[in-house]
N, C-alpha and C positions, 0 to 999 in steps of 0.2 A: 736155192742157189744153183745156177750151171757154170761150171770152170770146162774148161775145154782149151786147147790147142788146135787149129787149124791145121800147122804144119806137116803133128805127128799124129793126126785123125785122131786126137782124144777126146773125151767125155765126160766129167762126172756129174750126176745130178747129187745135188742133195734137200731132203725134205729140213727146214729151219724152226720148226716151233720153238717157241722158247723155252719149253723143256729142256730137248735138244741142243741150241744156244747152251742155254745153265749146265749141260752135261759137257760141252766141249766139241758138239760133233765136227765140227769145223778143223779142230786138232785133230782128233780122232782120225777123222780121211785122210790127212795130208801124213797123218804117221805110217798109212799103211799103203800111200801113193809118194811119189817125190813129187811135192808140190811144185817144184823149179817147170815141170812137164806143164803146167797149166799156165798161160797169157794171158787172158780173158776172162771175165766173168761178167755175170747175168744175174742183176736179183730180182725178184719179184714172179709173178704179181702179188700184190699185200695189198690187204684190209687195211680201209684208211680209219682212223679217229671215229668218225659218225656210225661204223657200220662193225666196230668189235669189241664183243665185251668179256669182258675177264671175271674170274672168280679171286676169291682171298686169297688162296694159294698162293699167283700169283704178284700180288702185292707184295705178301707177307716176305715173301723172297727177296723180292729187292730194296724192301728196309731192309731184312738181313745182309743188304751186302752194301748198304748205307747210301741207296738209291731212292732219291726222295722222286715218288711219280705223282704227288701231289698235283703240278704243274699241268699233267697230259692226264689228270682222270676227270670225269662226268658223272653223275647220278641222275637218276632216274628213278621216282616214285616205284618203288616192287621191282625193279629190274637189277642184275647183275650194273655194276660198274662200266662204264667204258676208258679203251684208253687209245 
């Protein structure tokens, strides 16, 4: 994700995995920036469906948070899940 402001020449990158996501990093920056400083943002690029696959962990997480991904997963014979 890049936020940024033209006006006042700012910047932030920030790296999104879903680790990251799950930890808050998104909060996390804006507590240590004033987010009001940023107008704009930029997400990507991301890995579509056919091309990422996830491990249990994963998963496991977002039933724990009563996130059915039922919906967006794929199997494949010997391979990780995709979502």
């Amino acid at each position: 994700m890049i936020l940024w402001n033209e006006q006042l020449n700012t910047l932030m990158g920030l790296h999104c995995g879903w680790r990251g996501l799950a930890k808050g990093i998104i909060q996390k920056a804006f507590g240590m920036t004033n987010a009001l400083e940023f107008n704009q943002a930029f997400i990507g690029p991301h890995i579509t469906k056919k091309h990422f696959e996830v491990k249990q962990d994963l998963i496991d997480f977002f039933e724990q948070q009563n996130i059915d991904l039922k919906p967006f997963l794929m199997s494949r014979k010997m391979l990780k899940p995709l979502i």
